[in-house]
N, CA, C and O atoms as CSV, one atom per row, in Angstrom:
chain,resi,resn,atom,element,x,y,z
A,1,UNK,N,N,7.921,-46.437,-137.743
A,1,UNK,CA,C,8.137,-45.883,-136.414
A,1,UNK,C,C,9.569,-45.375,-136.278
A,1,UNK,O,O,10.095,-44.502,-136.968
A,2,UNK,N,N,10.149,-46.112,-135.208
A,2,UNK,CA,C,11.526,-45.174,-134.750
A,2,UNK,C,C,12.464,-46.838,-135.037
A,2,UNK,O,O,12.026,-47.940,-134.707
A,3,UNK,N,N,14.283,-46.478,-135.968
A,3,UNK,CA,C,14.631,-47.594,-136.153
A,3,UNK,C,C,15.828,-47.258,-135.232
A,3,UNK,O,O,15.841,-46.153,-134.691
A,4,UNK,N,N,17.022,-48.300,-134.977
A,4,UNK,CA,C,17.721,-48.582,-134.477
A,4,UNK,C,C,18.956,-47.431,-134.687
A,4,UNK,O,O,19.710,-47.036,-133.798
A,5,UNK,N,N,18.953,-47.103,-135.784
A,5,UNK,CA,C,20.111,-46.173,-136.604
A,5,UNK,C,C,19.444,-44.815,-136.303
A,5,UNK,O,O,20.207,-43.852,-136.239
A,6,UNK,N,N,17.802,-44.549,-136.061
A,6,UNK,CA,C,17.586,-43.543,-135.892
A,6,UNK,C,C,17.952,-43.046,-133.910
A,6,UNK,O,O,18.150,-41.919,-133.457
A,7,UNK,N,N,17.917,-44.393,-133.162
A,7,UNK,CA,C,18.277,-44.475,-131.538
A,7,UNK,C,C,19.884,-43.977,-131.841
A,7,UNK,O,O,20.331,-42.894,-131.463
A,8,UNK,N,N,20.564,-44.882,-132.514
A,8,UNK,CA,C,21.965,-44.145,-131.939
A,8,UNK,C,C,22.477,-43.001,-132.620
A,8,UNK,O,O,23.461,-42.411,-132.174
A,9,UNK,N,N,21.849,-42.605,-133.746
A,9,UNK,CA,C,22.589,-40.869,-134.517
A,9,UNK,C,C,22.078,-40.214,-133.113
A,9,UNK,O,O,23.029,-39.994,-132.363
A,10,UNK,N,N,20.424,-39.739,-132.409
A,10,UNK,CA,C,20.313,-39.284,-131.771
A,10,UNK,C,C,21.313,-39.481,-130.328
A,10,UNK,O,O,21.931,-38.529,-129.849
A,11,UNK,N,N,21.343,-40.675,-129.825
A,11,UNK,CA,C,22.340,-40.816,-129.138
A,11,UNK,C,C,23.677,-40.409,-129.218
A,11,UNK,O,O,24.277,-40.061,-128.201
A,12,UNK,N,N,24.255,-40.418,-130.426
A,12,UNK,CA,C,25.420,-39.693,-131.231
A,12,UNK,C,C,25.599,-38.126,-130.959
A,12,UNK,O,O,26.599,-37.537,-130.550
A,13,UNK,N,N,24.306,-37.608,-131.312
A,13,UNK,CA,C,24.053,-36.541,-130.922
A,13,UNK,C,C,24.194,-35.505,-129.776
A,13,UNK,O,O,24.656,-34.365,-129.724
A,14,UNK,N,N,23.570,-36.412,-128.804
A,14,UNK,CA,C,23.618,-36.036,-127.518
A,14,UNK,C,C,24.846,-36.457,-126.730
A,14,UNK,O,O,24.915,-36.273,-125.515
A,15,UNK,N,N,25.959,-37.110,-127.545
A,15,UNK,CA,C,27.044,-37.479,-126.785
A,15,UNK,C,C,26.990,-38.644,-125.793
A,15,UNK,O,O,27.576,-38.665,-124.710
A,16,UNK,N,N,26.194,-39.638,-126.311
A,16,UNK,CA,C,25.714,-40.209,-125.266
A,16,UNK,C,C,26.406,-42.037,-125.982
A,16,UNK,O,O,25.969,-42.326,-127.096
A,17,UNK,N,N,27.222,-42.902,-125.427
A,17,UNK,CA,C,27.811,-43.800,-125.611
A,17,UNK,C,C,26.884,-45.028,-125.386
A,17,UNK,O,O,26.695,-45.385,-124.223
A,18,UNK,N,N,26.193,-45.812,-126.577
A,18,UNK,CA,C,25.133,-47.016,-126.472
A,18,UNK,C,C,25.692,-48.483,-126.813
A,18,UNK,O,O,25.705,-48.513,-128.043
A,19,UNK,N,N,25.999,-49.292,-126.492
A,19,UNK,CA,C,26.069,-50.525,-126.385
A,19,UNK,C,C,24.831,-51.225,-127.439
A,19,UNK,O,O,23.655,-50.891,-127.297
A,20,UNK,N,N,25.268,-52.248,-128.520
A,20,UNK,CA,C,24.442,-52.939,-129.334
A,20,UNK,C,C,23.237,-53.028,-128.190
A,20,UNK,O,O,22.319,-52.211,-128.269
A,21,UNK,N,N,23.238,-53.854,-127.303
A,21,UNK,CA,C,21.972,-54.466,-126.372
A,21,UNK,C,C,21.298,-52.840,-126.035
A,21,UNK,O,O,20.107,-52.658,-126.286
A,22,UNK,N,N,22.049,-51.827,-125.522
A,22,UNK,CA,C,21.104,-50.603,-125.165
A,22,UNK,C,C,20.697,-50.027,-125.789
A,22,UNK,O,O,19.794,-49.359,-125.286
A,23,UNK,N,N,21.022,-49.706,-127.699
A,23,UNK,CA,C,20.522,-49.549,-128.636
A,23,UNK,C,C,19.040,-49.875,-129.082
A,23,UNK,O,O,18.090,-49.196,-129.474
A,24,UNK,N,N,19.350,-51.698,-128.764
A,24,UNK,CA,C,18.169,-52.418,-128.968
A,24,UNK,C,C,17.148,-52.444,-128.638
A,24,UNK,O,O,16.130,-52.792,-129.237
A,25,UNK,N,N,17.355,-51.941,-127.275
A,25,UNK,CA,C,16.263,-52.206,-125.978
A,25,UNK,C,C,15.698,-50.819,-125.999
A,25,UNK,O,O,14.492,-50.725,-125.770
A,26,UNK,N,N,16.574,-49.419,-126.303
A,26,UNK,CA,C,16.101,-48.391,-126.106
A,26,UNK,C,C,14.687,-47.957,-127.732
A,26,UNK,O,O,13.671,-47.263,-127.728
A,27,UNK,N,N,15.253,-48.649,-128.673
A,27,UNK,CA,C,14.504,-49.098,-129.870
A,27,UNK,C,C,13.208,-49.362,-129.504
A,27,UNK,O,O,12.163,-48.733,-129.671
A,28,UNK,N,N,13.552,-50.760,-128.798
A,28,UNK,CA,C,11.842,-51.326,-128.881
A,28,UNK,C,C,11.250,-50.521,-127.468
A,28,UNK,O,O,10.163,-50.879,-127.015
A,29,UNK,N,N,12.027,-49.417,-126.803
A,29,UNK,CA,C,10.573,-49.095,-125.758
A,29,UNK,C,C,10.384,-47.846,-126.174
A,29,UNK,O,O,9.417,-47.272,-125.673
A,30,UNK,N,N,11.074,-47.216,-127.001
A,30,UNK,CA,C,10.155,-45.782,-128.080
A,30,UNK,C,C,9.658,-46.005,-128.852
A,30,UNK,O,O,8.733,-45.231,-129.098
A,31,UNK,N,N,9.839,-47.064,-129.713
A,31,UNK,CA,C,8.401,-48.182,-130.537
A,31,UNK,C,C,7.707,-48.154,-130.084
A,31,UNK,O,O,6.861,-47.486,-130.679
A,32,UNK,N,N,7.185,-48.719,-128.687
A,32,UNK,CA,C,6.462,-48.905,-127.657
A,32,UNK,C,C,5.740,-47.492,-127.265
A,32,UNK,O,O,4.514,-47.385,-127.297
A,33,UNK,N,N,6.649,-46.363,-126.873
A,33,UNK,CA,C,5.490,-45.105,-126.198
A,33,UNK,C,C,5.172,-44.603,-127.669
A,33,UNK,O,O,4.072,-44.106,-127.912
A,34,UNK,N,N,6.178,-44.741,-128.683
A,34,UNK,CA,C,5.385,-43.980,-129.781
A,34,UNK,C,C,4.123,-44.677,-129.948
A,34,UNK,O,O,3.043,-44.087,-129.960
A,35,UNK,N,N,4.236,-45.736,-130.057
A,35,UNK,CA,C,2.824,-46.709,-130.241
A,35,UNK,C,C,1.681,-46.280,-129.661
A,35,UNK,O,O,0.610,-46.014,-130.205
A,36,UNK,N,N,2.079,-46.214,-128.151
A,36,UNK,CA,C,0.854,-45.604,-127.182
A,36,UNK,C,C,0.602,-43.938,-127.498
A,36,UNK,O,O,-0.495,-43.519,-127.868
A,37,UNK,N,N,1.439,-43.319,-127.355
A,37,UNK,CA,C,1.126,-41.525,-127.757
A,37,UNK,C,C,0.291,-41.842,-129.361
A,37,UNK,O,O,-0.427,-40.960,-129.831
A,38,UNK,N,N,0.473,-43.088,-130.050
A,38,UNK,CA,C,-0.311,-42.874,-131.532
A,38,UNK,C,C,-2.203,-43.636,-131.425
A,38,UNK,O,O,-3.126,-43.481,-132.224
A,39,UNK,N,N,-2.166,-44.381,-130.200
A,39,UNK,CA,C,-3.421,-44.629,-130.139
A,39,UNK,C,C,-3.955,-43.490,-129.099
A,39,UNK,O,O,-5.108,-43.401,-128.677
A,40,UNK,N,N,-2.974,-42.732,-128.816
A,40,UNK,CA,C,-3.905,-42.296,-127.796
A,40,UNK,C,C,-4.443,-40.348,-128.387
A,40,UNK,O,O,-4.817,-39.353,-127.766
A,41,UNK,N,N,-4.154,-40.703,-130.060
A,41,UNK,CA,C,-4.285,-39.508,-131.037
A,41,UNK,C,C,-5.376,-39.943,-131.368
A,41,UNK,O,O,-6.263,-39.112,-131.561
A,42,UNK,N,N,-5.674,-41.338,-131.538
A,42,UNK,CA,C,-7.138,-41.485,-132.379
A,42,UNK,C,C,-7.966,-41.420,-131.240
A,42,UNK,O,O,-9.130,-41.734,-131.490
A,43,UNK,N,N,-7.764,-41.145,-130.201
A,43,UNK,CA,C,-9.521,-40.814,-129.140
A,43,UNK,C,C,-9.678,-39.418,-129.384
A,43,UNK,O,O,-8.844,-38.514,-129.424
A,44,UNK,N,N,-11.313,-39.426,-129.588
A,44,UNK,CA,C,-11.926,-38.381,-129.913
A,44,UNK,C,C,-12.117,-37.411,-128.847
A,44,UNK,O,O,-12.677,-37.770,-127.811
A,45,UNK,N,N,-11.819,-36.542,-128.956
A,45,UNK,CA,C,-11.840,-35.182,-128.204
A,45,UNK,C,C,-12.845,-34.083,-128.448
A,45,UNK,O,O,-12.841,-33.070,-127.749
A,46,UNK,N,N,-13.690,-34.266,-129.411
A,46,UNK,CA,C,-14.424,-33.110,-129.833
A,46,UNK,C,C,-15.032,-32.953,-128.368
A,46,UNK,O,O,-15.202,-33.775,-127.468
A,47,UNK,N,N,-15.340,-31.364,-128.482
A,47,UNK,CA,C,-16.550,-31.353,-127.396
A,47,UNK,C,C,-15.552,-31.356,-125.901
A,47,UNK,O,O,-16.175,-31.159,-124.857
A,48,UNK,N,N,-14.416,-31.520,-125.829
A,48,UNK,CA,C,-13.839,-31.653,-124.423
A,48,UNK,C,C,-12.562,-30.354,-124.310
A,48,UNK,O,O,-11.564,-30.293,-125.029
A,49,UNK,N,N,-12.938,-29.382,-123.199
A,49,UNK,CA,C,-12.357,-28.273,-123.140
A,49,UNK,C,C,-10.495,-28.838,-123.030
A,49,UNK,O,O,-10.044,-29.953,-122.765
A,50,UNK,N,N,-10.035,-28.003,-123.239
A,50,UNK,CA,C,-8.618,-28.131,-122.647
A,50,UNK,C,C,-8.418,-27.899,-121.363
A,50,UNK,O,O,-9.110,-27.013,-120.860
A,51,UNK,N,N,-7.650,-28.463,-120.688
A,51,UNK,CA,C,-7.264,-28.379,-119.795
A,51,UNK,C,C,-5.280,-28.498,-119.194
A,51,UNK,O,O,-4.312,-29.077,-119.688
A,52,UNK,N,N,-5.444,-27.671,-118.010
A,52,UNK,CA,C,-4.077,-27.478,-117.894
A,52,UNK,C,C,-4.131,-28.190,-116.465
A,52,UNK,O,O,-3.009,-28.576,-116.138
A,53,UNK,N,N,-5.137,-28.476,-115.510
A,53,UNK,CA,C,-4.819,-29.106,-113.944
A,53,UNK,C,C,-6.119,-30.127,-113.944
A,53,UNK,O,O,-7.235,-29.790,-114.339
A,54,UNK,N,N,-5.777,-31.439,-113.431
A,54,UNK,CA,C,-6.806,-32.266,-113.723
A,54,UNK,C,C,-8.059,-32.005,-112.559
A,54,UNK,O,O,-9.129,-32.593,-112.403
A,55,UNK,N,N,-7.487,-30.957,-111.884
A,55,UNK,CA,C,-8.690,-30.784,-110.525
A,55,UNK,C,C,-8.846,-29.384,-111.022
A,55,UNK,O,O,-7.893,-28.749,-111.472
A,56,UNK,N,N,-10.192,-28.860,-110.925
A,56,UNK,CA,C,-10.071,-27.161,-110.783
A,56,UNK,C,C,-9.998,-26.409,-109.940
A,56,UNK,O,O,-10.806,-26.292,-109.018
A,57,UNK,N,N,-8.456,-25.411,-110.219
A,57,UNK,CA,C,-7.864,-24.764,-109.453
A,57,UNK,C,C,-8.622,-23.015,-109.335
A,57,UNK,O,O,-8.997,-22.499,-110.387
A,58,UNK,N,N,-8.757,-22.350,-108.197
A,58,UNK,CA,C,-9.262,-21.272,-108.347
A,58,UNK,C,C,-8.176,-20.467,-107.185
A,58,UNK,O,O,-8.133,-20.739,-105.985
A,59,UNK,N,N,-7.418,-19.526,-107.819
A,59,UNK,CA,C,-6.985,-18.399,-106.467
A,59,UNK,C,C,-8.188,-17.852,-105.886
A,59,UNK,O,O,-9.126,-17.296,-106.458
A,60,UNK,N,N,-8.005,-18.107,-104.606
A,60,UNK,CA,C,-9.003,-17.293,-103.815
A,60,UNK,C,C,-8.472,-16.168,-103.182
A,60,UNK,O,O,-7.888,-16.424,-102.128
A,61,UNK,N,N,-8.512,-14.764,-103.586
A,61,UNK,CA,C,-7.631,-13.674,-103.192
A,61,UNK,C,C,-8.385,-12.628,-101.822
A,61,UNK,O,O,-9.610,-12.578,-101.937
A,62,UNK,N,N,-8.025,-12.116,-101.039
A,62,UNK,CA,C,-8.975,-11.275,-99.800
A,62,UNK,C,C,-8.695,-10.205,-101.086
A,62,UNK,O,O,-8.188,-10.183,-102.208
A,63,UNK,N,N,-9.669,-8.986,-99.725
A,63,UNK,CA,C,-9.606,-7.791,-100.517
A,63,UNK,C,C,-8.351,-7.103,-100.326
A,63,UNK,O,O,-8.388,-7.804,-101.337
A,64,UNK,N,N,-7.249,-6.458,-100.096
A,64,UNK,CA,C,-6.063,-5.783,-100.192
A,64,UNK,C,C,-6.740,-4.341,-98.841
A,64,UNK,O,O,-7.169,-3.260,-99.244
A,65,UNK,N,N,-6.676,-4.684,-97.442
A,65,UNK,CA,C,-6.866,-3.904,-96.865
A,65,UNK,C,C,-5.567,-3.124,-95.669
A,65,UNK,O,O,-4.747,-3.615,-94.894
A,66,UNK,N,N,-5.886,-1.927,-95.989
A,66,UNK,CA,C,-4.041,-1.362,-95.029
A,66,UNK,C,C,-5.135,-1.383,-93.800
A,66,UNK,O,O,-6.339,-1.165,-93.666
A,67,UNK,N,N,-3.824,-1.840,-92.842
A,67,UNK,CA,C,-3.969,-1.600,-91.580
A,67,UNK,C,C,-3.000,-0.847,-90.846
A,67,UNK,O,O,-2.103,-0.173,-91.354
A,68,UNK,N,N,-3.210,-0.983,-89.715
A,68,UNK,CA,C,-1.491,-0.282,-88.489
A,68,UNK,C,C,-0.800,-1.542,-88.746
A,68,UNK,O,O,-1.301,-2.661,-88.852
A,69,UNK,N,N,0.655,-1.131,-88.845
A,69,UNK,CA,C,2.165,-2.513,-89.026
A,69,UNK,C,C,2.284,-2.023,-87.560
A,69,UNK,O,O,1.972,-0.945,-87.054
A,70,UNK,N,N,2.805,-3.095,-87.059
A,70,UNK,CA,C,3.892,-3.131,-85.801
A,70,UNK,C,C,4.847,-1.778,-86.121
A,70,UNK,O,O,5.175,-1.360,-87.231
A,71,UNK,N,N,5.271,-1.089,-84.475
A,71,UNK,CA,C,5.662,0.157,-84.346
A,71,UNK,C,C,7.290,-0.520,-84.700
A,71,UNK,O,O,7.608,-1.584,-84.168
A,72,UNK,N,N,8.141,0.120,-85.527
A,72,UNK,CA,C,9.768,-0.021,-85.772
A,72,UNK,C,C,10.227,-0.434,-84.513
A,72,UNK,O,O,10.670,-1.581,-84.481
A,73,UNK,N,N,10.237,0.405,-83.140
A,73,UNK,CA,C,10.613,-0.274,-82.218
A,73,UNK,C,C,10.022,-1.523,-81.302
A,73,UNK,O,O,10.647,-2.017,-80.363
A,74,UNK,N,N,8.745,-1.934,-81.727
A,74,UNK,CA,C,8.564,-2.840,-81.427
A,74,UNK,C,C,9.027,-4.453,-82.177
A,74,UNK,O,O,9.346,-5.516,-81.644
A,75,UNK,N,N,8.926,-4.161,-83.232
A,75,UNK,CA,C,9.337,-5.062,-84.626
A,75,UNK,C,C,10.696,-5.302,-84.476
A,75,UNK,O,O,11.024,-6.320,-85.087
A,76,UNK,N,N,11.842,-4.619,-83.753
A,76,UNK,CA,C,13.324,-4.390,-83.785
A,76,UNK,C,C,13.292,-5.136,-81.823
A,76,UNK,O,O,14.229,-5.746,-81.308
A,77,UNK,N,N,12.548,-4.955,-81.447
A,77,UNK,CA,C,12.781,-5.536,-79.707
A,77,UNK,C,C,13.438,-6.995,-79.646
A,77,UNK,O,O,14.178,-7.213,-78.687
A,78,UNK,N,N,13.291,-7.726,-80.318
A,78,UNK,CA,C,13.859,-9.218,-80.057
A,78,UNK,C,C,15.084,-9.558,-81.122
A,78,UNK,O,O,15.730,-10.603,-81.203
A,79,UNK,N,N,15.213,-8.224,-81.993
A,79,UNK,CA,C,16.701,-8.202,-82.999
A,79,UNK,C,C,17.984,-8.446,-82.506
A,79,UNK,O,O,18.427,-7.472,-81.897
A,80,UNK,N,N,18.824,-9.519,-82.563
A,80,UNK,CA,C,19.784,-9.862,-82.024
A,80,UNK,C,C,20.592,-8.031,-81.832
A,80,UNK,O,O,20.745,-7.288,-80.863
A,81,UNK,N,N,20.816,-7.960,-82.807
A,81,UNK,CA,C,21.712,-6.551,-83.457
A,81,UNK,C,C,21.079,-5.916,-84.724
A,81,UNK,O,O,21.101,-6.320,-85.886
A,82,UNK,N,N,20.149,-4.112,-83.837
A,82,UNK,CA,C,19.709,-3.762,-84.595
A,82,UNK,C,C,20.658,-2.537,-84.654
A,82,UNK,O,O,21.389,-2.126,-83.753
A,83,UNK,N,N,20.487,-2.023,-85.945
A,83,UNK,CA,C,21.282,-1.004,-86.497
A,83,UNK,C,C,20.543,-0.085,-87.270
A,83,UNK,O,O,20.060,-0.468,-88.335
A,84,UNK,N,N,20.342,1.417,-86.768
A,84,UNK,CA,C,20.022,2.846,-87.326
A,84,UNK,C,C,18.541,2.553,-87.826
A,84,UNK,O,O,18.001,3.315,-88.627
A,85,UNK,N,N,17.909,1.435,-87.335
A,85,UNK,CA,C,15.978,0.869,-87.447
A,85,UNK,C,C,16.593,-0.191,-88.267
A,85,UNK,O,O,16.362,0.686,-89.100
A,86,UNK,N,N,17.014,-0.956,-88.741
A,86,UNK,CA,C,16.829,-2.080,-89.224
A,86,UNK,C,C,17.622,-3.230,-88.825
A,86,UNK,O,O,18.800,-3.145,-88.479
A,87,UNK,N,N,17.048,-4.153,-88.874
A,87,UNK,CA,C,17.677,-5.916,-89.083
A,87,UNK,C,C,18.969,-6.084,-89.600
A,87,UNK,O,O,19.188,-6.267,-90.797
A,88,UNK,N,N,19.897,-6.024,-88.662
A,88,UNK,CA,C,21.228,-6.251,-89.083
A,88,UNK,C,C,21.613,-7.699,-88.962
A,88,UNK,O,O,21.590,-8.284,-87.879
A,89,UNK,N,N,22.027,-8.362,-90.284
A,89,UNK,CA,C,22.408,-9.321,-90.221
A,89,UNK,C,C,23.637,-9.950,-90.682
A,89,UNK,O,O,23.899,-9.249,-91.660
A,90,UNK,N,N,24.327,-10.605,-90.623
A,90,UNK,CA,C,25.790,-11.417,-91.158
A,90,UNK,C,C,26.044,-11.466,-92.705
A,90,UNK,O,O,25.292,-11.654,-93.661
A,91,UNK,N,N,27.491,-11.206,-92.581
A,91,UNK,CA,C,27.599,-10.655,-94.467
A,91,UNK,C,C,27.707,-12.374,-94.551
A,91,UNK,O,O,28.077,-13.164,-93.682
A,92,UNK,N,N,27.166,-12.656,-96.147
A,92,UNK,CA,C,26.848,-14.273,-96.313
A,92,UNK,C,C,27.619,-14.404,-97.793
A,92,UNK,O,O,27.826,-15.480,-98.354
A,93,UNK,N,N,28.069,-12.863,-98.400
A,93,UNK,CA,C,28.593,-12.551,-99.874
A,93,UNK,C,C,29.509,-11.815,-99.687
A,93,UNK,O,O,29.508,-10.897,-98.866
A,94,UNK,N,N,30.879,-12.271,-100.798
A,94,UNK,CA,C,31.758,-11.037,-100.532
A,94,UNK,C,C,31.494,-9.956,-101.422
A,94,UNK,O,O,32.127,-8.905,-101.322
């Protein structure tokens, strides 16, 4: 599986500062998920689609129909400060 020297080069690696005890401990619980990710290779899958969402997801899309938009001056009536037809708003970038 995964040894102690192989926890801290990677740790080494990543710049990451381990203590004998956090070495140890980080050891035996990737022992541990490797263990589980390795039994959980021997269940048989034949016959079972892949999947990407455990519920099935479907977009439900309308049809794409134009209508009349609101008239410019109506759309601009409650604009704090409109300017030459549009939405003038506060510089937020220099």
């Amino acid at each position: 599986m995964i040894t102690k020297a192989e926890v801290l080069k990677t740790a080494d690696n990543a710049r990451i500062e381990l203590s004998d005890q956090e070495a140890e401990l980080f050891t035996q619980q990737l022992k541990a998920t490797l263990q589980l990710a390795q039994k959980l290779q021997e269940i048989n899958t034949d016959g079972v689609q892949p999947t990407i969402n455990t519920v099935y997801m479907q977009n439900i899309l309308r049809e794409d129909i134009v209508e009349p938009s609101l008239p410019r001056e109506e759309a601009l009536s409650n604009a704090p400060d409109p300017q030459d037809g549009f939405f003038r708003v506060p510089k937020i970038m220099d």
